[in-house]
MARBA-725913 format. One record per residue (C-alpha): residue number from 1; residue in three letters; z, x, y. Coordinates in Angstrom, 1 decimal. Layout:
! residues N
<pt><k>NUM</k><r>Ala</r><up>Z</up><east>X</east><north>Y</north></pt>
...
This chain:
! residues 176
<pt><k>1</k><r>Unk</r><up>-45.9</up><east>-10.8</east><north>-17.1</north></pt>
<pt><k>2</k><r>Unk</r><up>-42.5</up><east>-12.3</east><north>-17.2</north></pt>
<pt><k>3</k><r>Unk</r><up>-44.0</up><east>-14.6</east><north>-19.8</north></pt>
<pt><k>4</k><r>Unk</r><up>-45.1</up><east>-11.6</east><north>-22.2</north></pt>
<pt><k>5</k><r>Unk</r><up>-43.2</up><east>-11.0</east><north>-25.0</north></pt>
<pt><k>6</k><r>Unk</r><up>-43.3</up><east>-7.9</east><north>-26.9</north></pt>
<pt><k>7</k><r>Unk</r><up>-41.8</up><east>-6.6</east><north>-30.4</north></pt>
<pt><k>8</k><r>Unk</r><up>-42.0</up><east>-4.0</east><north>-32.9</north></pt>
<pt><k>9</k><r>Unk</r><up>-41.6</up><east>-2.9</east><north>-36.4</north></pt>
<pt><k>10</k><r>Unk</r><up>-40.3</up><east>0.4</east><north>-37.1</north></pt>
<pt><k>11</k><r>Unk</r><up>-37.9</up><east>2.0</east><north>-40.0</north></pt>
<pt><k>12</k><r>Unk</r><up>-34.1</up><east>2.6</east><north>-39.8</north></pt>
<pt><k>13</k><r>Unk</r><up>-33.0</up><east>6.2</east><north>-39.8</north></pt>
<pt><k>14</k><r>Unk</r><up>-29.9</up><east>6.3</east><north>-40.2</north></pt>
<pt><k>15</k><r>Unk</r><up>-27.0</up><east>3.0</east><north>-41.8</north></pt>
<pt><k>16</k><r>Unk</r><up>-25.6</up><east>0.9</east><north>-38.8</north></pt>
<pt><k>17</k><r>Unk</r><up>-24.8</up><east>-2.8</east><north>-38.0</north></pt>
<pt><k>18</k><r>Unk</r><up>-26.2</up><east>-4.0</east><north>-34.3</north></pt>
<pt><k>19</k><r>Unk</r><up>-26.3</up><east>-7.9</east><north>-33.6</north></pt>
<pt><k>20</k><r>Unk</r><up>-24.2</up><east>-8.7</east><north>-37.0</north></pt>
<pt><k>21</k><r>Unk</r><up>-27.2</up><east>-7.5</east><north>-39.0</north></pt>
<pt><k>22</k><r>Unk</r><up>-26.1</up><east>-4.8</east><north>-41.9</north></pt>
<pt><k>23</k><r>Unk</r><up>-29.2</up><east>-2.0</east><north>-41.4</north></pt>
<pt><k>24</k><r>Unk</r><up>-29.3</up><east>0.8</east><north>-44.1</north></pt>
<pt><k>25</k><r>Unk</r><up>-31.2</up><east>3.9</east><north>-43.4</north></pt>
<pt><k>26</k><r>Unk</r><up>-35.3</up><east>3.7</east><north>-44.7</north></pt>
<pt><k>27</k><r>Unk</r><up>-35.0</up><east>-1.0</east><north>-43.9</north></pt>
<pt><k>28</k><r>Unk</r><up>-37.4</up><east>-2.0</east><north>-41.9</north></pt>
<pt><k>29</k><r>Unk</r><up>-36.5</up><east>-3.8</east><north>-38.7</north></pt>
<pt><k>30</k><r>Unk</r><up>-38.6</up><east>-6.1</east><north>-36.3</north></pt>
<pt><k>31</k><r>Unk</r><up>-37.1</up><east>-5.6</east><north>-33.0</north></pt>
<pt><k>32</k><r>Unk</r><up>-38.1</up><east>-7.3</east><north>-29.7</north></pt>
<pt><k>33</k><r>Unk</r><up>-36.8</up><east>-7.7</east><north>-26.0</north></pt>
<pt><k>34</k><r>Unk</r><up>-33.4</up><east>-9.2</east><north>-27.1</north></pt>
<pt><k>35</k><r>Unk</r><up>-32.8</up><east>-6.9</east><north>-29.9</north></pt>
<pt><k>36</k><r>Unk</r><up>-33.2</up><east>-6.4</east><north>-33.8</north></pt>
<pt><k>37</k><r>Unk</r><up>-34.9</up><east>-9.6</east><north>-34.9</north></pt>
<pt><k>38</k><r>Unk</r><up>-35.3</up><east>-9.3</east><north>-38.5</north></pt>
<pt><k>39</k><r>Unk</r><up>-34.5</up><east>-6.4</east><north>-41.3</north></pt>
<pt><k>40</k><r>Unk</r><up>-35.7</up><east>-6.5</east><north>-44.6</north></pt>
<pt><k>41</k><r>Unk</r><up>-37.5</up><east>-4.3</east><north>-46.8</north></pt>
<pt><k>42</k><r>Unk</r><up>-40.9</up><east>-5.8</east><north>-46.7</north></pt>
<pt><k>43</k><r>Unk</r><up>-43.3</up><east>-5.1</east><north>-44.0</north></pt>
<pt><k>44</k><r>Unk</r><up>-45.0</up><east>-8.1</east><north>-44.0</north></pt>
<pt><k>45</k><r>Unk</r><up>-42.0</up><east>-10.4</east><north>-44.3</north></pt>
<pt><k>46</k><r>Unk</r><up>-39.8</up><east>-8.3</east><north>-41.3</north></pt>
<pt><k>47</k><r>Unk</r><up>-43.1</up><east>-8.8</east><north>-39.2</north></pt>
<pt><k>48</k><r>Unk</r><up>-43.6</up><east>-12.7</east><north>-40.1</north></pt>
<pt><k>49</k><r>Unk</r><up>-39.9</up><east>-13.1</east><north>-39.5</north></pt>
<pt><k>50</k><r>Unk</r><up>-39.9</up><east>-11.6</east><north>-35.8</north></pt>
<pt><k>51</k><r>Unk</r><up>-43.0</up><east>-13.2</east><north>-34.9</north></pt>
<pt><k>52</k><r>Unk</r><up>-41.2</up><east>-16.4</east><north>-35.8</north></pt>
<pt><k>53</k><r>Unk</r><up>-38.2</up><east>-15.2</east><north>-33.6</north></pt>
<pt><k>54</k><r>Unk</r><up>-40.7</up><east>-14.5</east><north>-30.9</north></pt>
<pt><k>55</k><r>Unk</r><up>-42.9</up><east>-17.6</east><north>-30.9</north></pt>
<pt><k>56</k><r>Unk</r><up>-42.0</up><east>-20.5</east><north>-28.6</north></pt>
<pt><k>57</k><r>Unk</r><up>-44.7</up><east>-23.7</east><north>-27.6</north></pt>
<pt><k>58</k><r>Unk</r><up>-46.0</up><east>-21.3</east><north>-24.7</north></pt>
<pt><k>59</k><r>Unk</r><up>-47.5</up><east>-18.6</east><north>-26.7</north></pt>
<pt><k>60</k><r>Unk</r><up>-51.2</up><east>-18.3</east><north>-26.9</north></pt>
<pt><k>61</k><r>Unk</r><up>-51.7</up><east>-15.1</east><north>-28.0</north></pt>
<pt><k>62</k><r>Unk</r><up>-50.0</up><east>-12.9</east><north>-30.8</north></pt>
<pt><k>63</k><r>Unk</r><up>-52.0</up><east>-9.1</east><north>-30.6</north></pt>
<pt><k>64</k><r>Unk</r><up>-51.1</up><east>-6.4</east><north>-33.6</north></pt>
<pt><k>65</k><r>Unk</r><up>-51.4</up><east>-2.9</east><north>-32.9</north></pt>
<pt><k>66</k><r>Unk</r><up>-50.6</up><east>-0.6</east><north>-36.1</north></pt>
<pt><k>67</k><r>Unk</r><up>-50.4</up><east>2.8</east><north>-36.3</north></pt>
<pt><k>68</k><r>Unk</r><up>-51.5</up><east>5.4</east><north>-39.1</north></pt>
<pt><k>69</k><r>Unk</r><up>-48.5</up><east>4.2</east><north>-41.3</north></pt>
<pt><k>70</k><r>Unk</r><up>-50.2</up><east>0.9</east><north>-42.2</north></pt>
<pt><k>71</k><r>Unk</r><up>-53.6</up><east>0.3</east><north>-43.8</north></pt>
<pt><k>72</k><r>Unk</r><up>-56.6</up><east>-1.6</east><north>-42.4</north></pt>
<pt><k>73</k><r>Unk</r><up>-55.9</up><east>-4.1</east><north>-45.3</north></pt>
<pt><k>74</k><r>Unk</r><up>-52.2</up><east>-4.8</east><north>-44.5</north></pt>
<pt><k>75</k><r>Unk</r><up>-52.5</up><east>-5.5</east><north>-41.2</north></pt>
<pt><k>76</k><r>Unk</r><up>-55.4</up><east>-7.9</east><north>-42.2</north></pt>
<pt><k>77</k><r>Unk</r><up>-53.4</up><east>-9.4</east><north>-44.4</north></pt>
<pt><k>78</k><r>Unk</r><up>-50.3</up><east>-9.7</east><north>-42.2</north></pt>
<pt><k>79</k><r>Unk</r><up>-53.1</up><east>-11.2</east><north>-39.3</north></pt>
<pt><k>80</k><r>Unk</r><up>-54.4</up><east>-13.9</east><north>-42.1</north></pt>
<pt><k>81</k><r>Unk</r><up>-50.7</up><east>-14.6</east><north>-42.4</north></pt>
<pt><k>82</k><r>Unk</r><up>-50.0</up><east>-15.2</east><north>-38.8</north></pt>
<pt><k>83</k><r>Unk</r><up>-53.5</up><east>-17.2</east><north>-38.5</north></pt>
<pt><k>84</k><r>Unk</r><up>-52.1</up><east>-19.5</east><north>-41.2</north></pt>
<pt><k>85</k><r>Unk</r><up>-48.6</up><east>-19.8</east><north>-39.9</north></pt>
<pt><k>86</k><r>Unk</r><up>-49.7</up><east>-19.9</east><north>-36.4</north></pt>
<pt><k>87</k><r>Unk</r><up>-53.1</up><east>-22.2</east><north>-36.5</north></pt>
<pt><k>88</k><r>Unk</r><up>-52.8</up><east>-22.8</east><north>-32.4</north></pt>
<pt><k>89</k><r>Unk</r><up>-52.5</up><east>-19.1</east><north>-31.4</north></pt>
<pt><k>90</k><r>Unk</r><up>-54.9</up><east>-16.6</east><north>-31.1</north></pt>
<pt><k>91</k><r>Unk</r><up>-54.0</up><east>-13.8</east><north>-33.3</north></pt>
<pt><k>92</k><r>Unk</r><up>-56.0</up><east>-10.2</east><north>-32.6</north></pt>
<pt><k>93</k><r>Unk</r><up>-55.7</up><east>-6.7</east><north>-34.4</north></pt>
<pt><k>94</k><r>Unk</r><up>-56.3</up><east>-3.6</east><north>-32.9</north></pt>
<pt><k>95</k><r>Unk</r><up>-55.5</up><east>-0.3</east><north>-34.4</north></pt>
<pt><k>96</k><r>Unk</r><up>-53.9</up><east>2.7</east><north>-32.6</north></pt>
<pt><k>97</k><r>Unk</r><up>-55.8</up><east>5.3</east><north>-34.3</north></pt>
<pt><k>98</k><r>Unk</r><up>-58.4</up><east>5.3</east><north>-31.4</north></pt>
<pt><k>99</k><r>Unk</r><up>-56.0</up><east>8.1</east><north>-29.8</north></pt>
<pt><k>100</k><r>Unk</r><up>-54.2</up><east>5.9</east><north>-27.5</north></pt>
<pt><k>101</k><r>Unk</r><up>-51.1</up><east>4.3</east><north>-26.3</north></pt>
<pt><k>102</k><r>Unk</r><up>-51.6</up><east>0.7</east><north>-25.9</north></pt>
<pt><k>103</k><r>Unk</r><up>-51.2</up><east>1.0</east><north>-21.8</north></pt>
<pt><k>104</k><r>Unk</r><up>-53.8</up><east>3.3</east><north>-21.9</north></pt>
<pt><k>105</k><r>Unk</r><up>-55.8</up><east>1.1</east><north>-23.8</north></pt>
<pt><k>106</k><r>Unk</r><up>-55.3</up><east>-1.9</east><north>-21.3</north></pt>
<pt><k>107</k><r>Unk</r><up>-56.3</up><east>0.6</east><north>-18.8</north></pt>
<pt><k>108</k><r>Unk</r><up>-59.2</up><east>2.1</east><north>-19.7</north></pt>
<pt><k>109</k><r>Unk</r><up>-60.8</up><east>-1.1</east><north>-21.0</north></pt>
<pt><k>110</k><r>Unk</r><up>-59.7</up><east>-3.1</east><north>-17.5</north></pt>
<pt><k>111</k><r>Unk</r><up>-61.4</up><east>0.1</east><north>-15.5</north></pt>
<pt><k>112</k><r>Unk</r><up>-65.0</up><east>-0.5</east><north>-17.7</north></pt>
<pt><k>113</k><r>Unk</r><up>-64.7</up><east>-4.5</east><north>-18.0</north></pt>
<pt><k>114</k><r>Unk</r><up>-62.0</up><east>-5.5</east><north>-15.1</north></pt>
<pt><k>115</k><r>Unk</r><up>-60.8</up><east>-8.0</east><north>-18.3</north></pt>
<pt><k>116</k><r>Unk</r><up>-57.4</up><east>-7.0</east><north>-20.3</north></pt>
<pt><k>117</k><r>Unk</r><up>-58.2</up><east>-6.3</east><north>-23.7</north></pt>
<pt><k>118</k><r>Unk</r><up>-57.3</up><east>-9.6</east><north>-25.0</north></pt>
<pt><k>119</k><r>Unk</r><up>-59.9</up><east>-11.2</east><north>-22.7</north></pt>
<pt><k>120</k><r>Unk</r><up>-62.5</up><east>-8.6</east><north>-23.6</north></pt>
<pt><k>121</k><r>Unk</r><up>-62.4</up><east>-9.8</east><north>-26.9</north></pt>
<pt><k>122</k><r>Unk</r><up>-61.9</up><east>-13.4</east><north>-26.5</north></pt>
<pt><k>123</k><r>Unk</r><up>-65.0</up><east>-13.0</east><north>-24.2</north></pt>
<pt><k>124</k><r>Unk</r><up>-67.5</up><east>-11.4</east><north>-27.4</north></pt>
<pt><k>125</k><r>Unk</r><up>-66.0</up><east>-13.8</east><north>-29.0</north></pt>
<pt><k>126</k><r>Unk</r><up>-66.9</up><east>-16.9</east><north>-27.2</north></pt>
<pt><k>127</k><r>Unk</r><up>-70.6</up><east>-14.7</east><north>-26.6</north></pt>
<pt><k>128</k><r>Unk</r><up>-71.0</up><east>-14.9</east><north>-30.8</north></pt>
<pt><k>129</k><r>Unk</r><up>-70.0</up><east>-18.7</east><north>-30.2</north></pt>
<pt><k>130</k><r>Unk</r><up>-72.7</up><east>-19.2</east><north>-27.8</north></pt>
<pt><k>131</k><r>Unk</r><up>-75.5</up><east>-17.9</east><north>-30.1</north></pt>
<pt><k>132</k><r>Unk</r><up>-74.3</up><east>-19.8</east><north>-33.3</north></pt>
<pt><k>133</k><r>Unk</r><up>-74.2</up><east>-23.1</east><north>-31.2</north></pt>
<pt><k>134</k><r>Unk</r><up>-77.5</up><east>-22.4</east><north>-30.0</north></pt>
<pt><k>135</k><r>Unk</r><up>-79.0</up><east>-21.2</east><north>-33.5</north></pt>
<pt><k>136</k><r>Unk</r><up>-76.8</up><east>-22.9</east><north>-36.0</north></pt>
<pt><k>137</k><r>Unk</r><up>-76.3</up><east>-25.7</east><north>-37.5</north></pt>
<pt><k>138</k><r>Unk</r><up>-72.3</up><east>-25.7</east><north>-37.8</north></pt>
<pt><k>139</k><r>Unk</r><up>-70.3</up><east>-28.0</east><north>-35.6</north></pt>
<pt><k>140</k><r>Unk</r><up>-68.2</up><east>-26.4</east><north>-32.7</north></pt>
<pt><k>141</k><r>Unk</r><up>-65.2</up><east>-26.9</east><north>-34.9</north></pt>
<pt><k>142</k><r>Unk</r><up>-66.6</up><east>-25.1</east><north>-37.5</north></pt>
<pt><k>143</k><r>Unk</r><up>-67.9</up><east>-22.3</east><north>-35.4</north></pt>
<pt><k>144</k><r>Unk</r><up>-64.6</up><east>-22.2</east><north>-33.5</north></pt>
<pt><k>145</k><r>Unk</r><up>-62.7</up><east>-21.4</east><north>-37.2</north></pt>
<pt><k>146</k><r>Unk</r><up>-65.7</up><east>-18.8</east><north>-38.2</north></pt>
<pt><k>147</k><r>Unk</r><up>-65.1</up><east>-16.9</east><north>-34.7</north></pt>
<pt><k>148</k><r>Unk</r><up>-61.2</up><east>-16.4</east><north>-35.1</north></pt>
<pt><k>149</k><r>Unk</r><up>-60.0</up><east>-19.2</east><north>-33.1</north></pt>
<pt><k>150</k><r>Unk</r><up>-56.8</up><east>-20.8</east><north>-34.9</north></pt>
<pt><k>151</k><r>Unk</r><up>-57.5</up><east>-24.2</east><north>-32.4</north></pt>
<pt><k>152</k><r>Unk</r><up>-60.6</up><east>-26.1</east><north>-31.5</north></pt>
<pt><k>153</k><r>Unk</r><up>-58.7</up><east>-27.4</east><north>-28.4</north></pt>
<pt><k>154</k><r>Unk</r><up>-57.8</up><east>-23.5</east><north>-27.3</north></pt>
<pt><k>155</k><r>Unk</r><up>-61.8</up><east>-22.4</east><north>-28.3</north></pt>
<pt><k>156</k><r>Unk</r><up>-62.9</up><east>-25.7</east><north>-26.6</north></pt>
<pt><k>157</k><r>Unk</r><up>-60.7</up><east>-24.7</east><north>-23.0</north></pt>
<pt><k>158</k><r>Unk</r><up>-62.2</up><east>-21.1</east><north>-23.2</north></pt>
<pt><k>159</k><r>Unk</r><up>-65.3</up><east>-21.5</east><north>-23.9</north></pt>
<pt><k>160</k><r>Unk</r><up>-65.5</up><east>-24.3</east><north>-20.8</north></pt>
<pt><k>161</k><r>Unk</r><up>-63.9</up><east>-21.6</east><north>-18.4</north></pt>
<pt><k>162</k><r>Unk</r><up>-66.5</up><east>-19.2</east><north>-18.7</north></pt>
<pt><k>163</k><r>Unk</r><up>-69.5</up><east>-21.4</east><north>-19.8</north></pt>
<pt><k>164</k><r>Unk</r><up>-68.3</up><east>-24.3</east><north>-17.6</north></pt>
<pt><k>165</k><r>Unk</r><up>-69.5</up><east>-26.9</east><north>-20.0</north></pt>
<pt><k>166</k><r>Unk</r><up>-68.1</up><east>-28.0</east><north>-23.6</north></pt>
<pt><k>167</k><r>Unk</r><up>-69.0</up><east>-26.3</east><north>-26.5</north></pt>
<pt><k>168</k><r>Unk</r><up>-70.0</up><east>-29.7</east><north>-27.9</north></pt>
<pt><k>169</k><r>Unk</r><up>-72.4</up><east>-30.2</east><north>-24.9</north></pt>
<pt><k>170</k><r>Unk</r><up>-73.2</up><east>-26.9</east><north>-24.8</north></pt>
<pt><k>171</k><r>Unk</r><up>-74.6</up><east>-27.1</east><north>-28.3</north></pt>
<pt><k>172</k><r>Unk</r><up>-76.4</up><east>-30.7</east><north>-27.5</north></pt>
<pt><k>173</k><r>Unk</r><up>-78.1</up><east>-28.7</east><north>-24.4</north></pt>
<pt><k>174</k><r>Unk</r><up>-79.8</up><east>-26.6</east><north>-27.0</north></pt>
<pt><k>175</k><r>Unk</r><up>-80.3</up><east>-29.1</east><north>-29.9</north></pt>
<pt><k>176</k><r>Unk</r><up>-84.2</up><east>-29.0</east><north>-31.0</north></pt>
């Protein structure tokens, strides 16, 4: 866990200056595990910004959770953005409204699956992979951008780890 990094965007409520950045009351600030990472009054662009504090060549995984004061549509957007800026990381979206906090949600899902839910996904993920390279005629590259995966060579390692084979042979083993 010591490798997990974790942020958030919230609104100011009140004018202050911490780590020499002016806030005013109603900015929006990315904050993460060493502090206020960006400010701004975009959304989008405070989230972009603090991911891009965040991000180092070990991350794998960037997960959003949003909450009722952001639409379905922005935080597609803001996850197409990250997919484009990010093209090796896996990026996932999950919403909060379901009722729960998000360590409630790692618990209940690790109770029913024993996976977190980052591997529960990647893992119907890589199951829709399996069926298109059976039944398609797309390439494993191509399938591995359709499913969400921003990097054949992270799709590729995967997909070998719980099918134990390439996705490339994988797909010649079923090739009619």
């Amino acid at each position: 866990m010591k490798n997990v990094k974790t942020g958030q965007v919230t609104y100011a409520v009140r004018d202050t200056k911490i780590d020499d950045k002016e806030i005013r009351q109603g900015d929006i600030m990315g904050i993460g595990d060493k502090g206020i990472l960006a400010v701004g009054q975009d959304i989008q662009q405070v989230a972009l910004q603090m991911v891009q504090e965040m991000a180092d060549e070990d991350a794998e995984l960037i997960s959003i959770y949003y909450g009722s004061d952001v639409s379905e549509e922005q935080a597609e957007a803001l996850c197409q953005q990250l997919e484009e800026s990010y093209p090796d990381f896996d990026v996932e979206m999950l919403c909060e409204e379901i009722g729960v906090s998000r360590a409630q949600l790692y618990r209940k899902v690790k109770a029913i699956t024993n996976l977190s839910p980052a591997e529960f996904i990647r893992n119907i993920r890589l199951e829709c992979a399996a069926e298109l390279l059976r039944t398609s005629q797309q390439t494993a590259t191509e399938i591995a951008d359709q499913i969400g995966f921003g990097s054949y060579n992270h799709f590729s390692e995967y997909f070998k780890s719980v099918y134990g084979v390439s996705p490339k042979i994988y797909k010649d083993k079923y090739k009619k």
